[in-house]
N, C-alpha and C positions, 0 to 999 in steps of 0.2 A: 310596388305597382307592377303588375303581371304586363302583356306584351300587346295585349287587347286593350286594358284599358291607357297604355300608353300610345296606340298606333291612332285611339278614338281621339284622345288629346291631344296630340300634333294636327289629325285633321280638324279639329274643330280649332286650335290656334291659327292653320292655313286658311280657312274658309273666313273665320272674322278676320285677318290683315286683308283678303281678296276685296269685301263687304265694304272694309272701310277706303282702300282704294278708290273701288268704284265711288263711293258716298264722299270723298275728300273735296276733289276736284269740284262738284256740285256744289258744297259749301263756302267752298273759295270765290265761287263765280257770284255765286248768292252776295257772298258779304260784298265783294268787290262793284258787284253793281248798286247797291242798296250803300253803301258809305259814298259813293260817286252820284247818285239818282235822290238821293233822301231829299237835300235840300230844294228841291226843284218840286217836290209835292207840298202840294197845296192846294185849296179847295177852288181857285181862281185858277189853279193849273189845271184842273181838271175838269170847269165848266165854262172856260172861257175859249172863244175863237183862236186861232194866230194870227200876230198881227205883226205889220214890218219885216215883211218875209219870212214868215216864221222862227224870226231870232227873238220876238216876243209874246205875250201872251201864251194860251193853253195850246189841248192837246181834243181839244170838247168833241170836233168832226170826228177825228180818226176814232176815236172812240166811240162816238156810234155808229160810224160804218162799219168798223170792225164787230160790233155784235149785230148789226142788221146785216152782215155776210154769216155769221153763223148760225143766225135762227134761218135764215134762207139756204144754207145747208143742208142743215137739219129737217128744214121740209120739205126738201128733196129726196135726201139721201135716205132718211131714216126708213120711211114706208116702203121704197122700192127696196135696199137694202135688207129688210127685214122678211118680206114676204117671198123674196126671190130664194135666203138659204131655208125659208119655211118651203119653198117646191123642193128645194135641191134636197134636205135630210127626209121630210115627211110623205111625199108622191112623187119624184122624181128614181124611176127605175137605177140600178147599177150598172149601166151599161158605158161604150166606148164615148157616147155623146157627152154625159153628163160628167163623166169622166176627164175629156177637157173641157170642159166649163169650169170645171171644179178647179183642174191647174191653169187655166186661164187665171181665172180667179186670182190664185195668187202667185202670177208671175206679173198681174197688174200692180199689186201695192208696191213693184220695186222699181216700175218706171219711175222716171225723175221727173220731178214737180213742171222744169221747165218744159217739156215735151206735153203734159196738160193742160199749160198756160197756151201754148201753140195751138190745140187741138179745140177749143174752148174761144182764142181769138178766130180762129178757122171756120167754125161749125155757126160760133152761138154768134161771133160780133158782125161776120162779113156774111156766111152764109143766110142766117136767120134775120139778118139785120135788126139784131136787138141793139148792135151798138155796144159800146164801151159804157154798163150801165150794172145796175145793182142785181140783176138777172140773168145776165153771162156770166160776173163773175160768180154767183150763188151756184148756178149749172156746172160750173167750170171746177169749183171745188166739192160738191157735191159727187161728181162722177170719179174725181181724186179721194175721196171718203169713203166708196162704197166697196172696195176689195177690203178694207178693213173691217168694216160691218157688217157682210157678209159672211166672211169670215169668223170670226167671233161670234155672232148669233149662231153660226152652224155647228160651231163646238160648242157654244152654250145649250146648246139643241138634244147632239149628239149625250151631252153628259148626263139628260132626264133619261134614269133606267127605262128600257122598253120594258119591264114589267109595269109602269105607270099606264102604257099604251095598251097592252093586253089585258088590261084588267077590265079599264073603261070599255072598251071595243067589246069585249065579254058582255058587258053589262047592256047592250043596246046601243051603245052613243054611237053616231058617226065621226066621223075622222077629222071633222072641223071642229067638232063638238069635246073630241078626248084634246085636239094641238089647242083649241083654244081653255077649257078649264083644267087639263091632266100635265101638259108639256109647259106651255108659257108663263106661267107663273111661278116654276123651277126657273126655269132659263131666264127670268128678266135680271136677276143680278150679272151675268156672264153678258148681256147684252148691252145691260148701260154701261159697261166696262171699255168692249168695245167701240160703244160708240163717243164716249167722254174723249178717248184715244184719238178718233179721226176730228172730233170737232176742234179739239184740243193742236192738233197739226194744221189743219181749216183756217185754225186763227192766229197762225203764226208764220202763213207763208206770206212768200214773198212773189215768186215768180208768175202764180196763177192769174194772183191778182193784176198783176205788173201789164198783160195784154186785154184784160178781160171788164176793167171796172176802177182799179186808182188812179185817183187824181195826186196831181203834182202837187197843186197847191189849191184848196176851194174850202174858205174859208166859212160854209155857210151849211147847215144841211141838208141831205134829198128830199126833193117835191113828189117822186114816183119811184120806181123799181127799176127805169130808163135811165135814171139819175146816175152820174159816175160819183163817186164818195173818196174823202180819203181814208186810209187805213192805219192802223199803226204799225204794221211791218215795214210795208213803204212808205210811212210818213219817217219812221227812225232811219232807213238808209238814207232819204233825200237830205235830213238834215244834217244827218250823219260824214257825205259826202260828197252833197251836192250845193249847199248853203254854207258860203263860208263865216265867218264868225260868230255861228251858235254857241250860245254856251252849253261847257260839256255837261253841265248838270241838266239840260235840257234833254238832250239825247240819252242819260240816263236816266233820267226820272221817266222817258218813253220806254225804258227797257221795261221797267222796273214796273210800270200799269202793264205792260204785253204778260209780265210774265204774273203778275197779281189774276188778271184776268183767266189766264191759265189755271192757274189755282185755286181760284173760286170754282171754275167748273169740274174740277176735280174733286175736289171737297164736297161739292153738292149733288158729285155721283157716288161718293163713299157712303155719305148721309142716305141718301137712298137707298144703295143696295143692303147697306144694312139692315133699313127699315122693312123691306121685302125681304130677306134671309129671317130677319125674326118672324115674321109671318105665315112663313113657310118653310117647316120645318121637316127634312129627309129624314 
């Protein structure tokens, strides 16, 4: 074995022990919540109220306030988050302005959650007087969702060759006409990427919701968009540390829906971009 292909072998021994570090730890936490959480799933866990301070019965609210805060994300975030890196890569000049905008942009996704939980009980609960209700907190994680989908649409954006642009623009089309049938339908895998990513983080916090829209304990579900919900981020810390004698399979079998949940929405953005990559072919 010459010096090349022993120098290729070492690095490819070092890069899979890195692969399986990182991937170890993940596993471990997987089986550790799912051997803790299994026995606590059940179809009465999952469609029933709590009851007796939540050391009995299901998990049914938190679970649908947790995805009626994500589709209210989502319909926030997606349209303005999509159309704003559509000015910033397609009509947005390369000048000093758009230039921070741009590192605005992403010096936003590293503020911390709780400082948007603040700015969101600030703006949307006492300013706007929407109240502690399913509408703050949707605004409230929605505006936490949008440096990431932003971002990400503008690189999905970025990576349609401008000879896609010059060709249509050549042929007559205007510039709404080449971004809407030449550019976006390249860029929608790179976009539902990004966005699975922010919703996916949307539905696993804690703190946003914490000023903006959870309830402690409401064992019933919302009449309006005014309505405050439980969730399951903060429904697993209260019972977690705030309710004493739950059973621990209760608190893990909450882990273990938050993080199912997770996973479904990830899977049915692989399913998708796949479906669009075969479609549209570079």
């Amino acid at each position: 074995m010459n010096g090349a292909k022993l120098r290729e072998k070492i690095a490819f021994t070092v890069l899979g022990f890195v692969t399986l570090l990182v991937i170890l730890p993940i596993l471990l936490i997987l089986y550790y919540v799912i051997s803790r959480g299994w026995g606590a799933m059940s179809w009465e866990f999952l469609t029933q109220n709590p009851r007796n301070g939540m050391k009995e019965g299901g998990i049914f609210p938190a679970l649908v306030g947790t995805i009626l805060l994500v589709i209210g994300t989502m319909a926030f975030s997606l349209p303005l988050g999509i159309l704003s890196a559509i000015y910033l890569v397609e009509y947005a000049r390369d000048n000093l302005f758009t230039r921070m905008i741009k590192l605005s942009v992403v010096n936003l996704s590293g503020i911390p959650s709780i400082v948007y939980g603040l700015f969101g009980f600030t703006v949307f609960v006492v300013f706007l007087h929407f109240g502690a209700s399913i509408l703050a907190g949707s605004l409230t994680l929605a505006i936490m969702s949008l440096p990431v989908i932003i971002t990400s649409t503008k690189e999905a954006l970025e990576a349609v060759p401008m000879s896609y642009r010059e060709i249509s623009l050549s042929l007559g089309a205007t510039r709404w006409q080449t971004i809407r049938y030449c550019v976006l339908p390249y860029a929608i895998p790179g976009i539902l990427t990004g966005t699975v990513l922010s919703l996916s983080r949307a539905a696993g916090e804690t703190a946003p919701i914490l000023f903006t829209v959870a309830a402690f304990y409401l064992p019933h579900l919302p009449r309006s968009v005014f309505d405050q919900v439980m969730a399951l981020p903060y429904h697993l810390y209260v019972i977690s540390t705030q309710v004493p004698n739950v059973p621990e399979k209760f608190s893990f079998g909450t882990g273990l829906v938050l993080i199912a949940l997770v996973c479904l929405m990830n899977v049915v953005s692989i399913v998708l971009r796949a479906h669009f990559r075969k479609k549209k072919q570079w």
